[in-house]
C-alpha positions, 0 to 999 in steps of 0.5 A: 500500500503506498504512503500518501505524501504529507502536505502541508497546509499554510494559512497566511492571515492577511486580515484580522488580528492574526494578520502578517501570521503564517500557520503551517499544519499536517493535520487530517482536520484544522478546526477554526474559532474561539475554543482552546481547542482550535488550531486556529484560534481567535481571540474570546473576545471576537465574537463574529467568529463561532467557537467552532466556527469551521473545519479544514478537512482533508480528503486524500490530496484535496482539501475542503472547508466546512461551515459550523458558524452562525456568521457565515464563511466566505470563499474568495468573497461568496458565501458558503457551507462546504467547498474545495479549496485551492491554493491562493484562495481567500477564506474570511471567516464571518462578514468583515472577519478575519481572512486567510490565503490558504496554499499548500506545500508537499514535503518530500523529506516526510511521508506519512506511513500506512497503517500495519495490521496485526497479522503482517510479519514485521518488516525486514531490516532497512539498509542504512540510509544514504545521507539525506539532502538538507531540509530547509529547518537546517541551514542551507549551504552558503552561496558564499555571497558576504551582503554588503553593508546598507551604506556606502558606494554605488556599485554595478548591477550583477557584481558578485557571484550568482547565489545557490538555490537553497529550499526555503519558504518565502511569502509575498503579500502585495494587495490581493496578491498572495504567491508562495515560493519554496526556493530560493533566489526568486526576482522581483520585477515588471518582466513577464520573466521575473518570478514575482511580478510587479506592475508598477511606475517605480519598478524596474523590469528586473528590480530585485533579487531576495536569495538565502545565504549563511542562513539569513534572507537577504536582497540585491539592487538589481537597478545599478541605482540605489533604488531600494531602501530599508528604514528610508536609507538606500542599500547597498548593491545588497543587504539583509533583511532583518525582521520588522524591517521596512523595505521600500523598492522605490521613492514612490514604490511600493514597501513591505515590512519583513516579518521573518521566517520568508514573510514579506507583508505591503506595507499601505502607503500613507498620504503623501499631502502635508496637513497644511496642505489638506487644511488648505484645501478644505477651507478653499471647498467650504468658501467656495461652497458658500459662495455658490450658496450666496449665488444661488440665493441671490439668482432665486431673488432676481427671478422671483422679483421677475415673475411677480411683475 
């Protein structure tokens, strides 16, 4: 009887106050809600979600949500009572409630065993192992790449040596935009090439490249022109990401927050308009509100003046 692969399950909470939180499971069953019991559990005092408010059951390699609640769960923003899920679909559970991407991995270093029966001879001495590739709880190999500090000159995009392919997760956030990757190095830009793509004015076609090396994310300019910053200070041809920074891919482009463990979450941009300025605009539309008012009564007057004649 073959063994069925373990898959393992990522919730990536992009609404709620779990957000920017990744939970993995192998479990058959995740139950969702307020009990203690729950594998994903929400605070007691949130109550638009149920106690038991739905299930994640798997069933061979699919997987299907069922609803428990008295507020309702949605699938990708269509309310339901049981659904199969796919990866990169969104389930919020209860209107307005907490959301989750839900994406799957497989583990090939782990697979679950069948069951054996009481009756089966025990099983013949294995050979000895050979060694088994590194997984990506144990520290990759180093590419030998050193990052360079976050400060100092200007150096040519590609300099260096090309980074190792290393197995480690990274998660990309950006907008309803949600992509999971299982190696690295990954490149960031508007290329139909790169492997995330990034439409946007500030960003180049080949933009950046986030690699794992001496067991740490890191991030190259691929730009040749500075154009990353983290915590509002230009990088250096390379850098690495340390957990709560703040990474910006341009002056006006977009910006992530790193939240360790290959998480990286948009980061909304605030408004750019000065208070004085908005103040400004505000007085301007109330004046020029009572002066359209002044206007119209004065305009009423004339033209009551002229059917009374």
């Amino acid at each position: 009887m073959p063994s069925l692969p373990t898959i393992i399950v990522q919730l990536v909470h992009i609404a709620g106050p779990l957000k920017g939180d990744i939970q993995e499971f192998t479990e058959p069953e995740i139950a969702v809600g307020r009990l203690s019991t729950c594998q994903v559990r929400f605070p007691e005092d949130l109550t638009i979600i149920s106690r038991q408010h739905a299930t994640i059951i798997r069933e061979g390699n699919r997987f299907r949500v069922e609803d428990k609640s008295a507020n309702g769960t949605f699938l990708n923003g269509k309310s339901i009572g049981e659904a199969y899920l796919k990866d990169g679909d969104v389930i919020m559970f209860a209107e307005g409630g907490p959301k989750v991407s839900f994406l799957t991995r497989v583990d090939d270093n782990i697979a679950a065993s069948p069951p054996v029966m009481a009756s089966s001879p025990p099983p013949p001495p294995s050979p000895k192992p050979l060694s088994p590739e590194p997984r990506a709880s144990q520290q990759p190999p180093s590419s030998g790449v050193k990052p360079i500090p976050r400060t100092g000159g200007l150096q040519p995009p590609g300099s260096g040596p090309t980074p190792q392919k290393v197995k480690v997760p990274l998660v990309i956030q950006y907008g309803p935009t949600l992509q999971s990757f299982n190696t690295l190095p990954i490149v960031i830009g508007t290329d139909a090439d790169c492997d995330f793509v990034l439409n946007h004015a500030s960003v180049a076609t080949k933009h950046a490249q986030i690699y794992f090396d001496n067991d740490q994310y890191c991030i190259k300019d691929l730009t040749g022109r500075q154009s990353i910053s983290i915590h509002g200070a230009p990088i250096n041809t390379e850098a690495v990401l340390r957990p709560e920074d703040v990474l910006a891919l341009g002056n006006n482009g977009p910006a992530f927050r790193f939240l360790g463990g290959g998480r990286l979450a948009e980061i909304e941009q605030p408004s750019t308009v000065p208070a004085a300025e908005i103040d400004a605009m505000q007085e301007k539309n109330t004046t020029s509100r009572e002066t359209d008012r002044k206007k119209e009564k004065k305009s009423g007057s004339m033209f009551s003046k002229f059917f009374s004649k």
